[in-house]
ChimeraX commands (.cxc) that place a marker at each C-alpha (Angstrom):
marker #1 position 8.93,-66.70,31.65 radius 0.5
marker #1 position 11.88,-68.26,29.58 radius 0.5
marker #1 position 9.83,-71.31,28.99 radius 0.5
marker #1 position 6.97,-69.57,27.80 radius 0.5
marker #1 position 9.14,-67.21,25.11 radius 0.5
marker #1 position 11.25,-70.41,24.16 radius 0.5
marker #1 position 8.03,-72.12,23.62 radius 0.5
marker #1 position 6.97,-68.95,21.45 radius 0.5
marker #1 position 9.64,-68.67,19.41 radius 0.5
marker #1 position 9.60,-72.74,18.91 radius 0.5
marker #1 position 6.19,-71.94,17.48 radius 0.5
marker #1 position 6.64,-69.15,15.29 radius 0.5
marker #1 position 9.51,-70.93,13.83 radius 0.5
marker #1 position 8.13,-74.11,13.45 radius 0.5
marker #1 position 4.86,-71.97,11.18 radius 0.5
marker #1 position 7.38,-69.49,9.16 radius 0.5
marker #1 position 10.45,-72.17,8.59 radius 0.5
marker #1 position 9.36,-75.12,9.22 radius 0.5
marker #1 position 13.00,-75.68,10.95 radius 0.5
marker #1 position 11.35,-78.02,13.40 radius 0.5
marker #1 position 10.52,-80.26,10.68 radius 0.5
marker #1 position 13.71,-80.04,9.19 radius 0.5
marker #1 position 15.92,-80.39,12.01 radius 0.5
marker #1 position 15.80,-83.47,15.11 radius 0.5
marker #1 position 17.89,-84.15,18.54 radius 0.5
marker #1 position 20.88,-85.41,17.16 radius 0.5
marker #1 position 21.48,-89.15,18.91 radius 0.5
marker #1 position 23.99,-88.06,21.61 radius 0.5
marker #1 position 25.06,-84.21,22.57 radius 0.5
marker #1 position 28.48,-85.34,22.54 radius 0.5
marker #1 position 30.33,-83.36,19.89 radius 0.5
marker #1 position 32.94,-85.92,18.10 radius 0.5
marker #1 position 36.93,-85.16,17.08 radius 0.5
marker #1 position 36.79,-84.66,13.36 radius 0.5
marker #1 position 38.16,-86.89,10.82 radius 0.5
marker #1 position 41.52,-86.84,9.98 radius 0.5
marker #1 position 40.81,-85.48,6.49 radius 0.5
marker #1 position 37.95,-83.48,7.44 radius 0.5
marker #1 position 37.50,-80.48,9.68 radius 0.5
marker #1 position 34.41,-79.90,11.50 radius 0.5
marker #1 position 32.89,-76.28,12.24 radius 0.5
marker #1 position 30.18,-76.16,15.13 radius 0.5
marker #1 position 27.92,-73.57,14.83 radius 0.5
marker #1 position 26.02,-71.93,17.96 radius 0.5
marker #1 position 23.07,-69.98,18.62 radius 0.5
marker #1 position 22.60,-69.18,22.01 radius 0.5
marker #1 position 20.90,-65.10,21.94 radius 0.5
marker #1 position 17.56,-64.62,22.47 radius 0.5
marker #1 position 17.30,-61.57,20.34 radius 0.5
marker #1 position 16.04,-62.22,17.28 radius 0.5
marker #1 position 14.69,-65.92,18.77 radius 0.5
marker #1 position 11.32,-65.37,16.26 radius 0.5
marker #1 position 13.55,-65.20,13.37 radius 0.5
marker #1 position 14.67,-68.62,11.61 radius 0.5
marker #1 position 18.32,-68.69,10.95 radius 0.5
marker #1 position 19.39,-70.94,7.97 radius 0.5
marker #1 position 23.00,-71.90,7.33 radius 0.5
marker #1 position 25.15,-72.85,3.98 radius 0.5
marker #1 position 28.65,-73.57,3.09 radius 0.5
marker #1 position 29.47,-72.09,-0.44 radius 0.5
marker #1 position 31.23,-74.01,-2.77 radius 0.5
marker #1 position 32.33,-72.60,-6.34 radius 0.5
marker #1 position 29.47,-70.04,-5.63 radius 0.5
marker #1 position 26.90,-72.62,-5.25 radius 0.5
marker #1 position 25.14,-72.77,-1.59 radius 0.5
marker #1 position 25.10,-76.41,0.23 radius 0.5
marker #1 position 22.64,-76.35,3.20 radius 0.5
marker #1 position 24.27,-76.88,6.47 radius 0.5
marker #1 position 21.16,-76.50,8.36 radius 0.5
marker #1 position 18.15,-74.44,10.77 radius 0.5
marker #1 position 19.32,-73.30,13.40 radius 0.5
marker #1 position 17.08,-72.25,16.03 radius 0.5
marker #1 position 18.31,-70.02,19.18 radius 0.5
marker #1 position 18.97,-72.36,22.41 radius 0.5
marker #1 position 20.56,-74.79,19.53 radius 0.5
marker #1 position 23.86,-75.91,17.80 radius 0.5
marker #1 position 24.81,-77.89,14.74 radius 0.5
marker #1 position 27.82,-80.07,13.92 radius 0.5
marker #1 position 29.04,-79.84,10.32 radius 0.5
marker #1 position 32.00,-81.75,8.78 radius 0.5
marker #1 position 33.52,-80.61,5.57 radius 0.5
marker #1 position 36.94,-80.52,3.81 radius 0.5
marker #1 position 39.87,-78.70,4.93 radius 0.5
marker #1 position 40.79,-75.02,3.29 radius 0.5
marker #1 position 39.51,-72.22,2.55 radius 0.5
marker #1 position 35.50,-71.90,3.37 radius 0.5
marker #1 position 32.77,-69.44,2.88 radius 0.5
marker #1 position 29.98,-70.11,5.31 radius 0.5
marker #1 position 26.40,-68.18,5.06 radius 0.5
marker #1 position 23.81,-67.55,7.64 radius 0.5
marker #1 position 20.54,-65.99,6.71 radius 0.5
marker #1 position 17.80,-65.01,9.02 radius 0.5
marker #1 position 15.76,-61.77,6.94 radius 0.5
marker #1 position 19.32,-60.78,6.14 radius 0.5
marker #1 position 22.14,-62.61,4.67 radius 0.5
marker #1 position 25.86,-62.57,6.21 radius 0.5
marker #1 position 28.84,-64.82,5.78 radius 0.5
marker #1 position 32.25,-66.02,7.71 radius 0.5
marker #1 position 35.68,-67.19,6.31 radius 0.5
marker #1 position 37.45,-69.80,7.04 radius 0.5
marker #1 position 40.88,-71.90,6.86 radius 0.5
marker #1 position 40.33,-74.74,8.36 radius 0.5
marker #1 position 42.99,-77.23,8.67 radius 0.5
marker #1 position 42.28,-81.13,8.82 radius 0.5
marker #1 position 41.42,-82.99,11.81 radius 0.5
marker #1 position 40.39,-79.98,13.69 radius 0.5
marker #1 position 36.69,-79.04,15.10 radius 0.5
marker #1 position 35.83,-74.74,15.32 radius 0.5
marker #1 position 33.26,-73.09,16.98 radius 0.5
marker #1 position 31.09,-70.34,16.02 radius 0.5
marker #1 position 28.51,-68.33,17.29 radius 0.5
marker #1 position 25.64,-66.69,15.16 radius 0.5
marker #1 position 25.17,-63.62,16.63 radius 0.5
marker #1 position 21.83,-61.51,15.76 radius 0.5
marker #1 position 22.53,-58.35,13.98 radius 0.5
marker #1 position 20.59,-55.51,15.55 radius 0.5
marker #1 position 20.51,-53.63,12.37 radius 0.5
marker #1 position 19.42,-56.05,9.38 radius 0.5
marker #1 position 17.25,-59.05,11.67 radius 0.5
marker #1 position 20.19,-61.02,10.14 radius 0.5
marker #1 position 23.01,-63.40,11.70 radius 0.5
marker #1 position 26.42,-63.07,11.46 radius 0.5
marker #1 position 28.45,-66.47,12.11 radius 0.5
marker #1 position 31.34,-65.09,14.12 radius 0.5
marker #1 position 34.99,-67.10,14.77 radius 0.5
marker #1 position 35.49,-68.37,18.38 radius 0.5
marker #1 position 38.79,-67.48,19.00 radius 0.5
marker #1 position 38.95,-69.14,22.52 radius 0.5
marker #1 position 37.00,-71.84,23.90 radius 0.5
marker #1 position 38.29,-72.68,26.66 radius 0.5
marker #1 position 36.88,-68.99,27.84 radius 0.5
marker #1 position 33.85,-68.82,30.12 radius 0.5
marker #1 position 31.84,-67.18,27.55 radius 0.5
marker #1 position 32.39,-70.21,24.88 radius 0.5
marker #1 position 32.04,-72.85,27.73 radius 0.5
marker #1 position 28.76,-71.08,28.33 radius 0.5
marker #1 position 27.62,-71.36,24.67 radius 0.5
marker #1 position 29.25,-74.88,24.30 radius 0.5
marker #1 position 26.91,-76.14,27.05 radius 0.5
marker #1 position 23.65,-73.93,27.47 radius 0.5
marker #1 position 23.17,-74.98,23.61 radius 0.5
marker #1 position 21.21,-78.61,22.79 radius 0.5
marker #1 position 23.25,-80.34,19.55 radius 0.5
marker #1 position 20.63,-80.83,16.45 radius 0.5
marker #1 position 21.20,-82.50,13.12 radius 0.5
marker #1 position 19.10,-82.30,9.69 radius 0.5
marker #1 position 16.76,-85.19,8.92 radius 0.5
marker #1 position 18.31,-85.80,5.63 radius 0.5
marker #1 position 14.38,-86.26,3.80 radius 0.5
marker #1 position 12.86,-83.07,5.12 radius 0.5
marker #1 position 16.19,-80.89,4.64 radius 0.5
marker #1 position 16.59,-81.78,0.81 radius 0.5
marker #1 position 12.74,-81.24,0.18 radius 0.5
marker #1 position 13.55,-77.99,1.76 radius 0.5
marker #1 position 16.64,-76.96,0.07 radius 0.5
marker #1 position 14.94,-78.08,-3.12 radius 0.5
marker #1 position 12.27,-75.77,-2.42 radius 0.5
marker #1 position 14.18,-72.78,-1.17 radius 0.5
marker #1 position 17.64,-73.12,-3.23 radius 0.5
marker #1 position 17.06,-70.84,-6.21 radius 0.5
marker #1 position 16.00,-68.30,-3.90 radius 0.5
marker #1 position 18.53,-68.58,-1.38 radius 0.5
marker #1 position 21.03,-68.31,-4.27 radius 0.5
marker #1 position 19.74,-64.86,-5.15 radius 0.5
marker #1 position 20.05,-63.87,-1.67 radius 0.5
marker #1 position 23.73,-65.12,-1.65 radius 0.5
marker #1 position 24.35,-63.14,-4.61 radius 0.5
marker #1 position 22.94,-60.15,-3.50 radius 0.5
marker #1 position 24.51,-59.87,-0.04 radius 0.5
marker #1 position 27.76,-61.21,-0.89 radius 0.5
marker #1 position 28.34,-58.25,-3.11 radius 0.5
marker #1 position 27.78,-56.26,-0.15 radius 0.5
marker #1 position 30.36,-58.52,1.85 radius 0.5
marker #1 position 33.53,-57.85,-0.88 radius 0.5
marker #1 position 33.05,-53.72,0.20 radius 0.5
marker #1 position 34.38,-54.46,3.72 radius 0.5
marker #1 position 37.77,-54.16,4.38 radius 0.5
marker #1 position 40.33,-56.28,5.20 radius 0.5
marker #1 position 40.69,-55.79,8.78 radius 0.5
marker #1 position 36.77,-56.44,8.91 radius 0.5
marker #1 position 36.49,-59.69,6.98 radius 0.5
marker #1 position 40.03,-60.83,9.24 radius 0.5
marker #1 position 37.53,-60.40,12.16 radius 0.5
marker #1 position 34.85,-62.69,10.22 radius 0.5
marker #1 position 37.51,-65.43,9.48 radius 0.5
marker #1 position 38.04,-68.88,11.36 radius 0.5
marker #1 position 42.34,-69.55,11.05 radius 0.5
marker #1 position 43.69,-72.82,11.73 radius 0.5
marker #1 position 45.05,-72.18,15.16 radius 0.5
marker #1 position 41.37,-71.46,15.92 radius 0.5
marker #1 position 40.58,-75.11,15.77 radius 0.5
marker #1 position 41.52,-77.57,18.65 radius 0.5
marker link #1:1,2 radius 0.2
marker link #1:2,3 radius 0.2
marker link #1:3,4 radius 0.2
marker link #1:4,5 radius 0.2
marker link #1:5,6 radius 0.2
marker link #1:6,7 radius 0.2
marker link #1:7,8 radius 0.2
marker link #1:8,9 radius 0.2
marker link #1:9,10 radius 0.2
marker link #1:10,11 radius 0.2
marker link #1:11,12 radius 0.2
marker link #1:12,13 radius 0.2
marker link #1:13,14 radius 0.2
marker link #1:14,15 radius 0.2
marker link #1:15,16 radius 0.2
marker link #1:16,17 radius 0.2
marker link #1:17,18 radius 0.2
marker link #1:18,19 radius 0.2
marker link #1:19,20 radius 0.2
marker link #1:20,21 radius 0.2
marker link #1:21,22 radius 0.2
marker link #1:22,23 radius 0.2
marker link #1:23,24 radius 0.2
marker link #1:24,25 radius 0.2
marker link #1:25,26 radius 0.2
marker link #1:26,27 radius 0.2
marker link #1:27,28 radius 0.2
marker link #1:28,29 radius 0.2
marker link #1:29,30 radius 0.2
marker link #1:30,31 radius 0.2
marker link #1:31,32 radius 0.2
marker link #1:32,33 radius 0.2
marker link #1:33,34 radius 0.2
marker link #1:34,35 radius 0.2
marker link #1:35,36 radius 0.2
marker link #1:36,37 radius 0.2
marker link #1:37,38 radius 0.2
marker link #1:38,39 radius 0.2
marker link #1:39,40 radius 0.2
marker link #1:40,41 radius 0.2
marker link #1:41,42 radius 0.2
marker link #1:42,43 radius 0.2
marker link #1:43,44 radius 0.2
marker link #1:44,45 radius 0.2
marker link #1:45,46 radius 0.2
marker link #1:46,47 radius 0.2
marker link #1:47,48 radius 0.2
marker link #1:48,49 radius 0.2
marker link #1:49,50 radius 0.2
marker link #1:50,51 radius 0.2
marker link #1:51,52 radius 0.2
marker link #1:52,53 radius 0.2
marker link #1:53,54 radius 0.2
marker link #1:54,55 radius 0.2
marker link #1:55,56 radius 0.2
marker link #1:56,57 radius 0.2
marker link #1:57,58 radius 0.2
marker link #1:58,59 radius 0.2
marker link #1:59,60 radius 0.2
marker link #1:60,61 radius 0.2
marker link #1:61,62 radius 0.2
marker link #1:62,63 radius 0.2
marker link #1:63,64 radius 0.2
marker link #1:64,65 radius 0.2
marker link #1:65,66 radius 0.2
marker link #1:66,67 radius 0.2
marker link #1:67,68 radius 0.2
marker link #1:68,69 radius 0.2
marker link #1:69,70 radius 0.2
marker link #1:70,71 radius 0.2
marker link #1:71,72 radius 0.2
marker link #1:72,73 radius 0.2
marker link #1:73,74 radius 0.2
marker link #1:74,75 radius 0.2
marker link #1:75,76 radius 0.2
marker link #1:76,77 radius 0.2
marker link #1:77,78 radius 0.2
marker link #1:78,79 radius 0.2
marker link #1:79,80 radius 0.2
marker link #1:80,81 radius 0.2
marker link #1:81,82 radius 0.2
marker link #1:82,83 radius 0.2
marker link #1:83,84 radius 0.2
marker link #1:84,85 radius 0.2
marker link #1:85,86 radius 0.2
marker link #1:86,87 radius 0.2
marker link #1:87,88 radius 0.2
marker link #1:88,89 radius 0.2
marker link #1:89,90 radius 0.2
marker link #1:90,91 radius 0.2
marker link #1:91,92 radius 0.2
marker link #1:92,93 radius 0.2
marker link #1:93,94 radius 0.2
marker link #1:94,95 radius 0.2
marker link #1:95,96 radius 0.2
marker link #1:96,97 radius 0.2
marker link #1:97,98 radius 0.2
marker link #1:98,99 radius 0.2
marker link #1:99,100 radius 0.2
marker link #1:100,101 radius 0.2
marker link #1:101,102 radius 0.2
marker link #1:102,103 radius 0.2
marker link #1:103,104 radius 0.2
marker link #1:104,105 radius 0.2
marker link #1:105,106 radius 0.2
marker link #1:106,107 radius 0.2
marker link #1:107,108 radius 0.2
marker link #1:108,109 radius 0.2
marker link #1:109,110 radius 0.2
marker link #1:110,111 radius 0.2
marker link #1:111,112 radius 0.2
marker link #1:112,113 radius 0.2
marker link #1:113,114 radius 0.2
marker link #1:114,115 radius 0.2
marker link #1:115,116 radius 0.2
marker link #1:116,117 radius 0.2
marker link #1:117,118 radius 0.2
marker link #1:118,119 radius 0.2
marker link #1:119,120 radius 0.2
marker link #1:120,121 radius 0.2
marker link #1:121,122 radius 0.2
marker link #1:122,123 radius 0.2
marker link #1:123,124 radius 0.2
marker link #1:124,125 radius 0.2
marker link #1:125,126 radius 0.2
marker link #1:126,127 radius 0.2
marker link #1:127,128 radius 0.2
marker link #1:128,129 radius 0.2
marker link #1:129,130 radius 0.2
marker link #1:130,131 radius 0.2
marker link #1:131,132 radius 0.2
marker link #1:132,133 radius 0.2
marker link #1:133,134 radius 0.2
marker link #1:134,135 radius 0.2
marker link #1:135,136 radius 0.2
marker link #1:136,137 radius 0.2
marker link #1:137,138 radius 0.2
marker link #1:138,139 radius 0.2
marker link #1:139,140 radius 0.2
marker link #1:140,141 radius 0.2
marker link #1:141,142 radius 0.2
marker link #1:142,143 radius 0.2
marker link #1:143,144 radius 0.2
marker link #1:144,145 radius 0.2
marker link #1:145,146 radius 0.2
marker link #1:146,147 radius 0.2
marker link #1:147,148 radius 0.2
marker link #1:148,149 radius 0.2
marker link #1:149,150 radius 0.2
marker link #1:150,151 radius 0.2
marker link #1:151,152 radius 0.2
marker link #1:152,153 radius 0.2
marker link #1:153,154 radius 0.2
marker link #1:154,155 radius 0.2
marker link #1:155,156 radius 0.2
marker link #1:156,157 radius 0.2
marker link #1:157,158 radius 0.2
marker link #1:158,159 radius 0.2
marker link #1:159,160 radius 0.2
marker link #1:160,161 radius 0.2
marker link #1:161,162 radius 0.2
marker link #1:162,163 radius 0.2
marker link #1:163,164 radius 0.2
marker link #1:164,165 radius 0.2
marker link #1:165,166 radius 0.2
marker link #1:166,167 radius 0.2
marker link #1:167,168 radius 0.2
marker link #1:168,169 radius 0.2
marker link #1:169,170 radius 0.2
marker link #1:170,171 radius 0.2
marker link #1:171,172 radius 0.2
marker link #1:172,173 radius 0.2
marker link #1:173,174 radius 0.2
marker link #1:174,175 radius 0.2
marker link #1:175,176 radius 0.2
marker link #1:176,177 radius 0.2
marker link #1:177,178 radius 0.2
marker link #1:178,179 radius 0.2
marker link #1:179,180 radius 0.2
marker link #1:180,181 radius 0.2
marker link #1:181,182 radius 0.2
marker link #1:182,183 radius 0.2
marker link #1:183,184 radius 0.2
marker link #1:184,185 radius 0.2
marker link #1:185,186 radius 0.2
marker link #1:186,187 radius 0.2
marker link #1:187,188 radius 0.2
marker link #1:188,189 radius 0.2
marker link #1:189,190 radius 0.2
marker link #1:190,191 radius 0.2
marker link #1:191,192 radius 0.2
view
């Protein structure tokens, strides 16, 4: 029965998003220690709600969205960028977004959770994991990678309207309060 839905939703996606074209196996599922300069944020998708929807992911930079990646449930993704403060973006029919302070060297975890309410994903800090539920997502989740040809056609495609989406729902991110966005943010001692 799990075959046959993962199959499904490997279907559907592949027709709406095209995210199997965009993303491939990455070369080994080991996940490697982060530069020294760099930290590294790994981003999981392990839920099957919401499986049918494609989940896209950006880091934004000075307002302008760099695309991280597809990220299809039963999956994860790797990403290295600089160390400070981040804004990170997932969009499935909804747009929502995660904080960040990551300090150098370091590699965080993350899992995009499906929000019931708006078909969209929230990235979501992992504050432990070394827990049983991050061990879980850690290693019930198969470690993908963009092909670099397909994801740039795609970004170049998609950008100027996945910038209006930004726009639009990170307006809506500013109203919540500080407590709320504290929950949404990866801190240093996050990292390992």
């Amino acid at each position: 029965m799990r075959t046959a839905s993962s199959v499904a939703a490997a279907a559907f996606c592949l027709l709406v998003s095209g995210c199997a074209s965009v993303m491939r196996d990455a070369p080994s599922q080991q996940i490697s220690q982060s530069s020294p300069d760099k930290a590294k944020v790994v981003f999981m998708r392990s839920s099957m709600v919401g499986a049918a929807i494609g989940c896209d992911l950006f880091e934004v930079v000075n307002g302008e969205l760099k695309f991280i990646g597809q990220l299809p449930t039963g999956n994860k993704v790797a990403y290295e960028t600089t160390p400070g403060p981040k804004v990170f973006m997932a969009y499935g029919t909804a747009a929502d977004f995660m904080l960040a302070e990551l300090a150098p060297g370091k590699t965080y975890y993350s899992v995009v959770r499906p929000n019931w309410g708006t078909g969209g994903f929230a990235p979501t800090p992992v504050r432990d994991v070394k827990s049983d539920e991050a061990k879980g997502w850690i290693s019930s989740t198969k470690l993908i990678e963009p092909s670099p040809k397909e994801a740039e056609a795609w970004f170049a495609e998609n950008k100027q309207r996945m910038q209006s989406i930004y726009s639009e729902y990170w307006s809506r991110f500013q109203n919540k309060s500080p407590s709320e966005k504290a929950e949404r943010t990866l801190m240093p001692a996050d990292g390992q």
